[in-house]
Backbone bond lengths (Angstrom), bond angles and torsions (degrees), N, CA, C in turn:
res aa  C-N    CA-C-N  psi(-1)  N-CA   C-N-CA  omega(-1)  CA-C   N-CA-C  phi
1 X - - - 1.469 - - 1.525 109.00 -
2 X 1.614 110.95 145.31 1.415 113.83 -173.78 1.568 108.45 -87.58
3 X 1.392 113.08 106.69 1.683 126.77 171.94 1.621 103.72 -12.15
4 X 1.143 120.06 -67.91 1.464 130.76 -159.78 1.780 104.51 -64.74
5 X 1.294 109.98 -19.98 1.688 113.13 -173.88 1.423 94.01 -59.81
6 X 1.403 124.94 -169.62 1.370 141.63 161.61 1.373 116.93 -118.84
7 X 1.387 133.57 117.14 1.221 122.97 -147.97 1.811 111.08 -114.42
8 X 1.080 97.88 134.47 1.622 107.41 -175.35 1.630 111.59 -19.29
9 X 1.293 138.75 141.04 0.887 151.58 158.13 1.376 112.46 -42.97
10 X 0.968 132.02 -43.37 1.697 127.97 -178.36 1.607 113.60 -69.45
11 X 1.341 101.87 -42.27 1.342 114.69 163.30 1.672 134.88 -48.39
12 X 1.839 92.16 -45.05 1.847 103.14 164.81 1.696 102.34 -57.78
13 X 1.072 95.69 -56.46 1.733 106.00 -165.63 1.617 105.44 -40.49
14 X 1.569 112.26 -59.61 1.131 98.06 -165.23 1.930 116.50 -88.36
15 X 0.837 100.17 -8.00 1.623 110.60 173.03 2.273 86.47 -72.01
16 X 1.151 114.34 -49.48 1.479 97.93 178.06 1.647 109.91 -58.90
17 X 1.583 124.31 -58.90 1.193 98.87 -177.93 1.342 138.93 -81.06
18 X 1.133 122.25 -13.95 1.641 134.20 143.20 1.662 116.80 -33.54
19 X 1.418 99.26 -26.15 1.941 95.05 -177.19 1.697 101.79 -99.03
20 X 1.794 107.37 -27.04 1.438 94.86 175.04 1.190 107.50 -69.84
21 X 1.666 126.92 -32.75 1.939 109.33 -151.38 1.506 76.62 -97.51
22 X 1.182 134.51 36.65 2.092 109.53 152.32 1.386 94.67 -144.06
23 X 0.918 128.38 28.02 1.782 143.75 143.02 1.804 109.26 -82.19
24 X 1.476 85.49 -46.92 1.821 104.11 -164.29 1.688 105.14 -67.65
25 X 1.618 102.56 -39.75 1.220 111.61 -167.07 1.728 102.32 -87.82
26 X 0.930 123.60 -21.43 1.683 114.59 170.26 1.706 123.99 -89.42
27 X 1.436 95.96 -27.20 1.223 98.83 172.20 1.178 137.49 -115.30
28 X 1.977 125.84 -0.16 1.277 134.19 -172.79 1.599 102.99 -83.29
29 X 1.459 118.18 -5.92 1.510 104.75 -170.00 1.828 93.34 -110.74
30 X 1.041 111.66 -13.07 1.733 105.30 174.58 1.893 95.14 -81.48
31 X 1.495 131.89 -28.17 0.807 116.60 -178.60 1.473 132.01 -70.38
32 X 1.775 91.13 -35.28 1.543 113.86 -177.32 2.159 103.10 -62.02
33 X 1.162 104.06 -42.37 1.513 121.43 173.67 1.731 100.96 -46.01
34 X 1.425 103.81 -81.06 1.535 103.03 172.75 1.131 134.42 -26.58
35 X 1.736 131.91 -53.56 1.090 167.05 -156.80 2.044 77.38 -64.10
36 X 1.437 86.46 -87.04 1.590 115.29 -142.35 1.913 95.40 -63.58
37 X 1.377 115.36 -4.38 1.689 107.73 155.00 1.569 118.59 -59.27
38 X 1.009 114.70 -10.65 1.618 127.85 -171.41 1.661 100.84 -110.81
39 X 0.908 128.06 -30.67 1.402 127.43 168.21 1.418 106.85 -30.11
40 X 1.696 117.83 127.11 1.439 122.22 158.46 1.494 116.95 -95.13
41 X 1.418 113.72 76.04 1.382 121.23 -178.78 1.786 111.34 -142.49
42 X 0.672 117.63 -146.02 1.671 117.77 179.13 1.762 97.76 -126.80
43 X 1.527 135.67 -39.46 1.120 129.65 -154.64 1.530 96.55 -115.52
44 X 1.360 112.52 148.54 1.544 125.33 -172.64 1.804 110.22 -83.29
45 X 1.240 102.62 47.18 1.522 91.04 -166.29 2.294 99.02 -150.37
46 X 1.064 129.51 150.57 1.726 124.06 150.86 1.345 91.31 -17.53
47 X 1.276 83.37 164.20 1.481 147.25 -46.06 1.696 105.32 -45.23
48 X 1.662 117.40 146.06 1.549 124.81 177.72 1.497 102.08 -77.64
49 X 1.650 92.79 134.31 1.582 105.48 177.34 1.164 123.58 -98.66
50 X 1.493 113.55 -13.73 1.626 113.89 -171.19 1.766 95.60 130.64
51 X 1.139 114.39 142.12 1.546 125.98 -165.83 2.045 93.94 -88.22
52 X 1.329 84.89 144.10 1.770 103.96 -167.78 1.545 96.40 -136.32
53 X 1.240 119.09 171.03 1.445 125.98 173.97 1.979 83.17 -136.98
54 X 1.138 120.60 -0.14 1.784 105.34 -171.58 1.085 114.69 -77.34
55 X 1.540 137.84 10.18 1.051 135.91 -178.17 1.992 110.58 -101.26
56 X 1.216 75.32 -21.54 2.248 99.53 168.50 1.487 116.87 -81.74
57 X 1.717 102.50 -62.87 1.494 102.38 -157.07 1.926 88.54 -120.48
58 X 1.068 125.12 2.04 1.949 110.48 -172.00 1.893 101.71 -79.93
59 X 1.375 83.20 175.14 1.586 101.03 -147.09 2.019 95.61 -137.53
60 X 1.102 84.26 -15.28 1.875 72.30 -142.39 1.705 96.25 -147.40
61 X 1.283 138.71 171.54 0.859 153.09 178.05 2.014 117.86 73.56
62 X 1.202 120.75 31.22 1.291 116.17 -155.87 1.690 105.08 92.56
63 X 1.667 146.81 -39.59 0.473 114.37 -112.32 1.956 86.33 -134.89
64 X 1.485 115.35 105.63 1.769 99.12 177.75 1.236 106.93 -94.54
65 X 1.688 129.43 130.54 1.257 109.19 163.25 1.535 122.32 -104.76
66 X 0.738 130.26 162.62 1.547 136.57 171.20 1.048 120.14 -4.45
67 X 1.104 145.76 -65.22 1.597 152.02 152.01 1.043 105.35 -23.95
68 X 1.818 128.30 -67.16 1.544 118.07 175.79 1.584 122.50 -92.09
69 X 1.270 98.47 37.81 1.830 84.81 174.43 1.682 86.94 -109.62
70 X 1.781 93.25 135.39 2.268 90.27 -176.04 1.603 79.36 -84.69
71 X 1.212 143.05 -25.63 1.568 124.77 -149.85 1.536 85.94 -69.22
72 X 1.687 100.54 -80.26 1.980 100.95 -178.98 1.015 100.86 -13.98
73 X 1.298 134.64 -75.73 1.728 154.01 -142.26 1.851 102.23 -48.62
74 X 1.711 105.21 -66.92 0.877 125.40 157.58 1.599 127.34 -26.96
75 X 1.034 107.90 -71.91 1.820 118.95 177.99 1.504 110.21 -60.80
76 X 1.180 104.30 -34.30 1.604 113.62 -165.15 2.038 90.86 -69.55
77 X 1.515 107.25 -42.12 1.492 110.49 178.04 1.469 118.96 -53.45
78 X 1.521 95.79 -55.87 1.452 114.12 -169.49 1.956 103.89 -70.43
79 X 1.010 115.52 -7.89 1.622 118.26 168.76 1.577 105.99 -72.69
80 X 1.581 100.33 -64.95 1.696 110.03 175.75 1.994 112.72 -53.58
81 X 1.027 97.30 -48.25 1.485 83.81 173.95 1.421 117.72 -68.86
82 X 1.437 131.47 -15.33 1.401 134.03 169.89 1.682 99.67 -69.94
83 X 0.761 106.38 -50.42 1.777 109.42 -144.43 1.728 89.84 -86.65
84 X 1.576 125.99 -23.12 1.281 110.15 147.33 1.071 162.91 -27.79
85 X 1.498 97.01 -67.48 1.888 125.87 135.16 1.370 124.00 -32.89
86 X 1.274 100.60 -48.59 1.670 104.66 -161.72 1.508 98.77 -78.71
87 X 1.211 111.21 -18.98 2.107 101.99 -160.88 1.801 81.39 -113.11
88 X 1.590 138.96 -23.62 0.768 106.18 140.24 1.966 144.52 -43.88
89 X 1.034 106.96 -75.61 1.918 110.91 -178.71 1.584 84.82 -53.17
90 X 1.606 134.91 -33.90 1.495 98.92 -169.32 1.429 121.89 -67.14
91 X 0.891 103.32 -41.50 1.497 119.79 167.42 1.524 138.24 -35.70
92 X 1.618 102.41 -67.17 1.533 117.03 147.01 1.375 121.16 -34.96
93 X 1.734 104.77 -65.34 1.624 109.79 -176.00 1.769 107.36 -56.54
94 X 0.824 100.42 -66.86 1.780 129.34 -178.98 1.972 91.95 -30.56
95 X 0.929 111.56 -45.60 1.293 104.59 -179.65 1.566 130.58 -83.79
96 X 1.023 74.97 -33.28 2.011 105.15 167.81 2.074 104.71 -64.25
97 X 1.136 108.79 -60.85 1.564 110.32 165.78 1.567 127.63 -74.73
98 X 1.522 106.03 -4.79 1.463 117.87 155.52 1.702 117.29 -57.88
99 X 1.562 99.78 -57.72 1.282 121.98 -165.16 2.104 93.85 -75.34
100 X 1.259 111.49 -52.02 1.572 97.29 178.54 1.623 118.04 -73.04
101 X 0.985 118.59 7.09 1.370 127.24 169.48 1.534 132.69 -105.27
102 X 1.209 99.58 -18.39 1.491 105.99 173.17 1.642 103.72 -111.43
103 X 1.414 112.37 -48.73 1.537 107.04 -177.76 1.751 130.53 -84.09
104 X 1.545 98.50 -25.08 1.587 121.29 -177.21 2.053 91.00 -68.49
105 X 1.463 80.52 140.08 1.409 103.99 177.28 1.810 102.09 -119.78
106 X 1.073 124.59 103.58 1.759 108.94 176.52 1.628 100.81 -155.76
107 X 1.288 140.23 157.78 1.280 142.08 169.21 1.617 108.22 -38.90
108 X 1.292 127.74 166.67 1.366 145.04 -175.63 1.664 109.40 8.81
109 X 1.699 102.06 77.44 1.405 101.02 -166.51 1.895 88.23 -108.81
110 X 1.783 108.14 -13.21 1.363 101.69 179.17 1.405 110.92 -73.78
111 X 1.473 101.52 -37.06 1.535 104.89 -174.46 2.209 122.07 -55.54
112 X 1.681 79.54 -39.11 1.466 74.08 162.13 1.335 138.08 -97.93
113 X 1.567 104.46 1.30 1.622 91.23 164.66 1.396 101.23 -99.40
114 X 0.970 122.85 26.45 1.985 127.11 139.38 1.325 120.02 -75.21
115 X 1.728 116.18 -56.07 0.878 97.38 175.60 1.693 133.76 -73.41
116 X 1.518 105.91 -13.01 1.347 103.24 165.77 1.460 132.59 -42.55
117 X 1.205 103.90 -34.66 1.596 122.77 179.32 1.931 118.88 -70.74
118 X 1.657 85.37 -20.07 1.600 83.14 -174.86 1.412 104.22 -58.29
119 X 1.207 149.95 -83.08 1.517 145.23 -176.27 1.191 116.49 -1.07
120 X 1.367 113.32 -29.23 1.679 124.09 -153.27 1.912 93.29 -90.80
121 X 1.227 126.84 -20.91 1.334 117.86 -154.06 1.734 98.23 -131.29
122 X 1.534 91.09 6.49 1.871 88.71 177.78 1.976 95.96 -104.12
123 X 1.369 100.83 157.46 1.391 120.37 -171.02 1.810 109.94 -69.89
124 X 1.045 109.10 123.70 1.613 109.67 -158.71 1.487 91.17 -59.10
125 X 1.455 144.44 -48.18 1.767 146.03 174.21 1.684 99.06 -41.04
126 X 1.035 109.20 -42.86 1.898 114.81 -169.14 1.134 109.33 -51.45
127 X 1.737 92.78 -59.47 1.531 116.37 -167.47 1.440 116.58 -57.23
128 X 1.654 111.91 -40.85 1.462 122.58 177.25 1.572 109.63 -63.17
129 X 1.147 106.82 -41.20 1.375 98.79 -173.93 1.997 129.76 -82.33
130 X 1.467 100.02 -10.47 1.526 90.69 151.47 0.845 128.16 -140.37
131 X 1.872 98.30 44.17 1.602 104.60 147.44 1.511 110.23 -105.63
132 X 1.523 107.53 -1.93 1.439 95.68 162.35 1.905 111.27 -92.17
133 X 1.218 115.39 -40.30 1.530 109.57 160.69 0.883 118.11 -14.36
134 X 1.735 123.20 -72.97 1.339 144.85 -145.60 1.788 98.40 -89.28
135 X 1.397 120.72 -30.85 1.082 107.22 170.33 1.758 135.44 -84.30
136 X 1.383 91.14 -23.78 1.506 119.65 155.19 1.402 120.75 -30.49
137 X 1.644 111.73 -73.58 1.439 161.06 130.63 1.592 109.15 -2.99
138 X 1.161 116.01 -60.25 1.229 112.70 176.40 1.308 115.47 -101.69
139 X 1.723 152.56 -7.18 1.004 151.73 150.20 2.000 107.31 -62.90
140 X 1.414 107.28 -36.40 1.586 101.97 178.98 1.448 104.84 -69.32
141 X 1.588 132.85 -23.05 1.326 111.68 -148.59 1.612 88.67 -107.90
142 X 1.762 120.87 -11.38 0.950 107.38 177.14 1.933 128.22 -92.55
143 X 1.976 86.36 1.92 1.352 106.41 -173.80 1.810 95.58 -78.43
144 X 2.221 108.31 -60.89 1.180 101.74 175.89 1.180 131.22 -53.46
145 X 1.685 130.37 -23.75 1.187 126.51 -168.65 2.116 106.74 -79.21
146 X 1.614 99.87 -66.12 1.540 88.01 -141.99 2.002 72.11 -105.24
147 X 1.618 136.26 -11.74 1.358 122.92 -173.20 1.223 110.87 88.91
148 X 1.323 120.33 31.24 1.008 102.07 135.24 1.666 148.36 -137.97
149 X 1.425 122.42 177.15 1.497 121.31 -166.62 1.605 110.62 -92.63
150 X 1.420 89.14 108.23 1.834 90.01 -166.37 1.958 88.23 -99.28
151 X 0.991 128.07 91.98 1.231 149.33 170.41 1.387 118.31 -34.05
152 X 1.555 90.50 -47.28 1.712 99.94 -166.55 1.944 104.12 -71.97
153 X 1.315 123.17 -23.53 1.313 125.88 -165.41 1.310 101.87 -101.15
154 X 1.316 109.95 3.70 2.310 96.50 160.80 1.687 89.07 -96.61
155 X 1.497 96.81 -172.59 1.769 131.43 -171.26 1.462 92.64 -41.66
156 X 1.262 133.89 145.05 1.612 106.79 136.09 1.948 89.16 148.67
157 X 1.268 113.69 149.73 1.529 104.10 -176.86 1.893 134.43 -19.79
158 X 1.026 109.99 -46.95 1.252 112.10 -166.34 1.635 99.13 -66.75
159 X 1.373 104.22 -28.34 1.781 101.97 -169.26 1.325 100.85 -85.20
160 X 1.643 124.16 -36.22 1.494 118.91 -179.28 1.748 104.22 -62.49
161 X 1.590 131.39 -37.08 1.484 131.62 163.81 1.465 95.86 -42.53
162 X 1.333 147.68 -72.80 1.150 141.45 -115.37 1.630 89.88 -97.90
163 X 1.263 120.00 -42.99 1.583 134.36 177.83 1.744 115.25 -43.85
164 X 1.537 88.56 -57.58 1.713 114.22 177.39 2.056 100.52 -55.69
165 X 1.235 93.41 -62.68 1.423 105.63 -170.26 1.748 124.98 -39.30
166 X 1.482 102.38 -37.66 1.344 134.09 179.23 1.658 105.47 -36.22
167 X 1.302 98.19 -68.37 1.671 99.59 -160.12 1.784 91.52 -111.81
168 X 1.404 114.66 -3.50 1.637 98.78 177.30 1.826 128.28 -81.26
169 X 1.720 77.67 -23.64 1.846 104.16 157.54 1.501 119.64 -30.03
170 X 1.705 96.83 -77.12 1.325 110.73 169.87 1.179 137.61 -47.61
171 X 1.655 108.97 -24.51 1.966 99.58 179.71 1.904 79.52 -92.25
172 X 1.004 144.79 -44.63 1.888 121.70 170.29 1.355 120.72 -39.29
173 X 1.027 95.13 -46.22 1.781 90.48 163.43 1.367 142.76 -44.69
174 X 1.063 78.27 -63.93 1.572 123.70 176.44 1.971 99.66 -42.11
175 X 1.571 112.27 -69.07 1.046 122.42 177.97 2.027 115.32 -76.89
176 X 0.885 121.12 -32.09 1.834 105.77 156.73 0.873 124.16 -80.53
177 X 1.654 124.50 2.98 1.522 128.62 157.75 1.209 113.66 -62.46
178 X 1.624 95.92 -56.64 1.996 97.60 -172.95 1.541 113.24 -65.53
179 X 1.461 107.10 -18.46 1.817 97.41 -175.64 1.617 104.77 -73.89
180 X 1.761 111.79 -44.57 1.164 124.15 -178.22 1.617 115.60 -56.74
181 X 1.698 125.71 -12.67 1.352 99.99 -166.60 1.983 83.39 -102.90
182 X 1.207 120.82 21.97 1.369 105.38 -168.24 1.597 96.53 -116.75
183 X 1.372 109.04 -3.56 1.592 120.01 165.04 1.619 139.14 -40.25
184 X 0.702 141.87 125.77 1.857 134.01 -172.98 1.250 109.73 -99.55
185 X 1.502 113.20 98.86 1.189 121.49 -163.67 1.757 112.42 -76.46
186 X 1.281 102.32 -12.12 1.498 123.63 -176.37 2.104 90.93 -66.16
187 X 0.934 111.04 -38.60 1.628 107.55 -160.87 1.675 119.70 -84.83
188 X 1.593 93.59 -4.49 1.261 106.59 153.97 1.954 122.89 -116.92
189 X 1.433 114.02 -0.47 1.297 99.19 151.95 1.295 109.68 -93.44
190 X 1.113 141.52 4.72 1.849 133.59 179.47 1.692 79.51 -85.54
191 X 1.303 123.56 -67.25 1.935 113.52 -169.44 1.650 106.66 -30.73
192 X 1.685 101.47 -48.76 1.729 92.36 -170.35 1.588 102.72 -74.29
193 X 0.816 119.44 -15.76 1.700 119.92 175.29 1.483 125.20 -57.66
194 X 1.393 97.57 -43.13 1.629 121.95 163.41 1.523 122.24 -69.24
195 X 1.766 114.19 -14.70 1.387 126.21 -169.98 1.347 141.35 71.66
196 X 1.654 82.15 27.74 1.772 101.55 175.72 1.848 121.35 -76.51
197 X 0.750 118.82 140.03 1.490 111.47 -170.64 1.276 120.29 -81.07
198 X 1.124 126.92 165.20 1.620 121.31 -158.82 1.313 100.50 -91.51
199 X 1.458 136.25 2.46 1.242 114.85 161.59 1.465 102.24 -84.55
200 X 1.579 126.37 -45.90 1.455 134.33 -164.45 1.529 91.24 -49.63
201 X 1.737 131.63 -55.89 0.988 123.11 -160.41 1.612 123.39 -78.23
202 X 1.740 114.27 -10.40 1.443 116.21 156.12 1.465 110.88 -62.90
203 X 1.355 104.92 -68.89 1.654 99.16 179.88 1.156 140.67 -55.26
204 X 1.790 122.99 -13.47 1.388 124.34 -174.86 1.750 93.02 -118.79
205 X 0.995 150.76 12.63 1.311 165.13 -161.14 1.360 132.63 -120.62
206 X 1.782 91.19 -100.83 1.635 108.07 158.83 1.168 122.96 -59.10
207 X 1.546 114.94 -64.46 1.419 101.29 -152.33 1.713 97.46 -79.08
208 X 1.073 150.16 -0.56 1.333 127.07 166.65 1.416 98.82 -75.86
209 X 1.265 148.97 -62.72 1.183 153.75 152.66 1.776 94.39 5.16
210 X 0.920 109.96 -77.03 2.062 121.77 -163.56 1.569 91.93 -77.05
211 X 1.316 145.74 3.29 1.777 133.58 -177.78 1.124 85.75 -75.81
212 X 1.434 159.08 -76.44 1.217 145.79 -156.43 1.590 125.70 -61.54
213 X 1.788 125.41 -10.06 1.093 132.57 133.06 1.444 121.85 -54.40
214 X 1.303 112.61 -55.35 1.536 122.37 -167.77 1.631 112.66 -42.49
215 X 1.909 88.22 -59.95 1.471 99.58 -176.15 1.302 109.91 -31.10
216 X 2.092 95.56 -73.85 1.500 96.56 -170.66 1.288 133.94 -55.83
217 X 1.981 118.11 -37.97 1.433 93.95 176.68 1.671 102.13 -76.63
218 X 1.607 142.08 45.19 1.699 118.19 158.22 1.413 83.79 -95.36
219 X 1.452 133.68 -52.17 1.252 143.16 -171.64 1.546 95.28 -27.89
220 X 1.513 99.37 -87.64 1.689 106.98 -163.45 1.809 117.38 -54.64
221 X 1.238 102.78 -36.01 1.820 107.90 159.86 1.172 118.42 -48.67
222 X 1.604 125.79 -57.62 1.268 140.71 -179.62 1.949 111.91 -59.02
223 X 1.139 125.94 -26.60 1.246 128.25 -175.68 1.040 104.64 -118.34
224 X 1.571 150.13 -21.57 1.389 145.76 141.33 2.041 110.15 -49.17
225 X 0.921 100.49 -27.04 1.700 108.71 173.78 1.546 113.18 -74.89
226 X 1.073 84.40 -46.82 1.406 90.76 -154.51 1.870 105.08 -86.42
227 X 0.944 109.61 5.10 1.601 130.44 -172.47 1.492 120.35 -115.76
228 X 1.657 98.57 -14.07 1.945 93.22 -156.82 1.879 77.74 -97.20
229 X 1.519 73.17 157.33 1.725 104.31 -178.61 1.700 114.79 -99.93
230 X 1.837 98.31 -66.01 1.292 122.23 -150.13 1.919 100.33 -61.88
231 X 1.561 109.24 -56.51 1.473 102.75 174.74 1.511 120.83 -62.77
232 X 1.622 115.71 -20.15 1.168 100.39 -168.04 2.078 106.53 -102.71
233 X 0.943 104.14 -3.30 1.552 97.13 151.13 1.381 133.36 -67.06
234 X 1.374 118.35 -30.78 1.630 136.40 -147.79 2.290 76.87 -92.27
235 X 1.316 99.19 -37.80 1.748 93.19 -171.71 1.447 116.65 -126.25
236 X 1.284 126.59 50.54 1.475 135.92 171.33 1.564 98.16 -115.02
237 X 1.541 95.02 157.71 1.652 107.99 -178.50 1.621 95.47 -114.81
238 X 1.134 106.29 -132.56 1.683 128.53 -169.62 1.547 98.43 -87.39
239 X 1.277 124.57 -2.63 1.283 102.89 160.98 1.498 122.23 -129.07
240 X 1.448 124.00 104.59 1.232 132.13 -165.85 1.579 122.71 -100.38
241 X 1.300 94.05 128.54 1.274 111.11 172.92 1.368 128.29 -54.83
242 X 1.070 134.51 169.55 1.115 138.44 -164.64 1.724 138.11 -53.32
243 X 1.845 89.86 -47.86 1.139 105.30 152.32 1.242 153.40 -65.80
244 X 1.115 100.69 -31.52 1.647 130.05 161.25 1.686 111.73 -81.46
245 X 1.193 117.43 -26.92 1.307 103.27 165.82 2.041 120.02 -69.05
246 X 1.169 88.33 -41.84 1.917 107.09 163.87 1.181 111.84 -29.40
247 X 1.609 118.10 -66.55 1.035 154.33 -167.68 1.483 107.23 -43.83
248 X 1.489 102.78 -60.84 1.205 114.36 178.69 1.526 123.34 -86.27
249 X 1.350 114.39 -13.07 1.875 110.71 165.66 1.639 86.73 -86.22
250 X 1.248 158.79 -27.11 1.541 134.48 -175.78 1.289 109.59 -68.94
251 X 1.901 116.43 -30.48 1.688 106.99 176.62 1.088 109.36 -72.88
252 X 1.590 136.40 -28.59 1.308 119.04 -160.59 1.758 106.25 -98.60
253 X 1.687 99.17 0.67 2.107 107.54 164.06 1.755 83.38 113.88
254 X 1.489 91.98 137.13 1.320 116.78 -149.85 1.596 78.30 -102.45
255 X 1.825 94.69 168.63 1.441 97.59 166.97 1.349 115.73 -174.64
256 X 1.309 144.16 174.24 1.848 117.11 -155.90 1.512 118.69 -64.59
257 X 1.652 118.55 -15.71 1.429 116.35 153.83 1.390 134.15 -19.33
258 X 1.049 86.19 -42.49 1.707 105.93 -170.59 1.863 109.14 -84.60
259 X 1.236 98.89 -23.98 1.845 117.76 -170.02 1.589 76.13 -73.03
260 X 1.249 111.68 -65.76 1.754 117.06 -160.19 1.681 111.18 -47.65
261 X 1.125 87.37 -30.32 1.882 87.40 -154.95 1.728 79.85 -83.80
262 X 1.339 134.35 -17.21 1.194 127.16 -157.44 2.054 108.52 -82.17
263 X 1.950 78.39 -38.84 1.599 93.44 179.37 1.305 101.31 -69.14
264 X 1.214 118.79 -61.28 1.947 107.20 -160.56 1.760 91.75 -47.53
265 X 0.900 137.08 -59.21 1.361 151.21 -125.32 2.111 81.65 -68.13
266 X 1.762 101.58 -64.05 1.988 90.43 176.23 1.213 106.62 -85.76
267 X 1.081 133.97 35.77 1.798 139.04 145.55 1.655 103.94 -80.32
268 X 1.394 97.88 -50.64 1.753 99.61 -170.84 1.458 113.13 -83.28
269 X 1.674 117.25 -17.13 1.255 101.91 149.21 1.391 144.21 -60.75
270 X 1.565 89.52 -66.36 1.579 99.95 148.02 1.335 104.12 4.57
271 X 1.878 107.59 -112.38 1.230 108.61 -177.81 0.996 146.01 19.46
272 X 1.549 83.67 -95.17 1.600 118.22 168.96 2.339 118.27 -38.48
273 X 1.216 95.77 -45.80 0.643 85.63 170.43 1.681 148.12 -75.26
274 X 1.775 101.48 -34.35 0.833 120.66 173.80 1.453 117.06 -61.22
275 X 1.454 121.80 -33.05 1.547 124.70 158.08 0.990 129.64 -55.43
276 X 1.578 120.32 -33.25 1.577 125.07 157.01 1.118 115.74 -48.03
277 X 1.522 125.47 -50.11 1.694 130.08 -170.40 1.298 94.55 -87.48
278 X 1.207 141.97 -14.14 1.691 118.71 171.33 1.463 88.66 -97.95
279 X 1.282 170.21 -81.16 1.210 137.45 -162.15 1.452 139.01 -16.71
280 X 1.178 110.12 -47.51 1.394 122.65 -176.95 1.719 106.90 -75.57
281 X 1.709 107.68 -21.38 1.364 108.24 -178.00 1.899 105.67 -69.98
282 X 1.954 80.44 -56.22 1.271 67.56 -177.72 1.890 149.36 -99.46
283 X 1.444 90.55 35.44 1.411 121.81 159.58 1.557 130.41 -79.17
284 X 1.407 104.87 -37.43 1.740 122.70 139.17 1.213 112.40 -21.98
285 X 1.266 95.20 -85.68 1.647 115.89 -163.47 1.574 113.21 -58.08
286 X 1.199 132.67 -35.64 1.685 119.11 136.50 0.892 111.97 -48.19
């Protein structure tokens, strides 16, 4: 249909309610979540009891909220320090396979940016589990062989980084590829023309050129990390992240704690995000 026509009335109508029920459906259950953190009841769910803040700031009466639980407190840390790491090396790497993928010339360079993608289409439970095998596997043979305790390749943070890292690489990649193939490669041989050096001309060149990739894939690394469940159960030790700590107050009976930790959590996206989209505005505007 031609935009400029005027289009049947039945047609407005239902293009309107089609946008409310997938408005309704993405966002009425993050709301219902929100809501019911304020609930003065014990269970995260109806009937409303009367508005509370003890599920945020209480201390005492039956009742810890978020602020004083150190475990939450704890996990909620040990998430951010994971997902640090992880959108760190993604980043680095991610940029590093930017640059051998668009500029590297060598035999079966299609084949491997195929296989780069495999991570992306295997089951995050799969994935955890034989990279803990394999790390298992190779800490025993390096314990029986020469003795020693390679720490980092049992359960326990460094392996949930390396787990996370696997397939989070690839969507960084993935995204400083596409900025990099839209690059003008002409604007860095005129720099060497002038006799600028190839570091001067990454740093005053390229990489401002690629900061608006970077950002976004640390962004999307950093909140894909800091969010995934399925790989990082299969390879955590005694100190659990955030999600997995969740995990485990919903088996033993959930309760508006969990609403709270849910709200700050799209408060701090929020944020987060909204600083991404005013950056770029106000980088324009210089």
């Amino acid at each position: 249909m031609i935009a400029s026509l005027p289009r049947p009335a039945w047609l407005r109508a239902g293009t309107v309610v089609y946008a409310l029920a997938f408005f309704a459906f993405l966002f009425l259950p993050l709301v219902v979540v929100a809501v019911f953190a304020f609930n003065d009841a014990p269970y995260p769910a109806p009937p409303w009891r009367g508005f509370t803040l003890d599920w945020f700031f209480g201390s005492k009466g039956g009742r810890t909220g978020l602020f004083s639980d150190g475990p939450m407190l704890a996990s909620l840390w040990t998430s951010v320090v994971v997902a640090g790491w992880v959108t760190l090396l993604a980043v680095l790497v991610g940029t590093t396979n930017a640059f051998l993928i668009e500029r590297g010339r060598f035999p079966g360079k299609q084949v491997l940016s195929m296989l780069m993608l495999a991570p992306l289409v295997i089951p995050g439970v799969i994935l955890g589990i034989s990279i803990l095998a394999f790390a298992s596997r190779m800490a025993q043979f390096a314990d029986d062989m020469w003795g020693l305790e390679l720490e980092f390749l049992r359960p326990g943070l460094p392996l949930v980084v390396i787990g996370q890292f696997s397939y989070i690489v690839s969507i960084a990649t993935l995204i400083i590829t596409a900025r990099l193939k839209r690059f003008d490669i002409t604007l860095e041989e005129a720099a060497y023309n002038l006799g600028a050096s190839r570091a001067a001309v990454f740093t005053t060149i390229t990489l401002p050129y690629l900061k608006p990739a970077l950002v976004g894939a640390g962004a999307i690394s950093f909140l894909m990390s800091f969010e995934n469940f399925n790989t990082t159960l299969m390879l955590v030790g005694s100190d659990a992240p955030l999600t997995v700590m969740m995990y485990g107050r919903m088996r033993e009976g959930a309760t508006p704690v969990l609403n709270a930790v849910s709200l700050f959590l799209m408060l701090a996206s929020a944020a987060l995000a909204l600083t991404l989209l005013r950056k770029p505005a106000d980088d324009a505007g210089r």
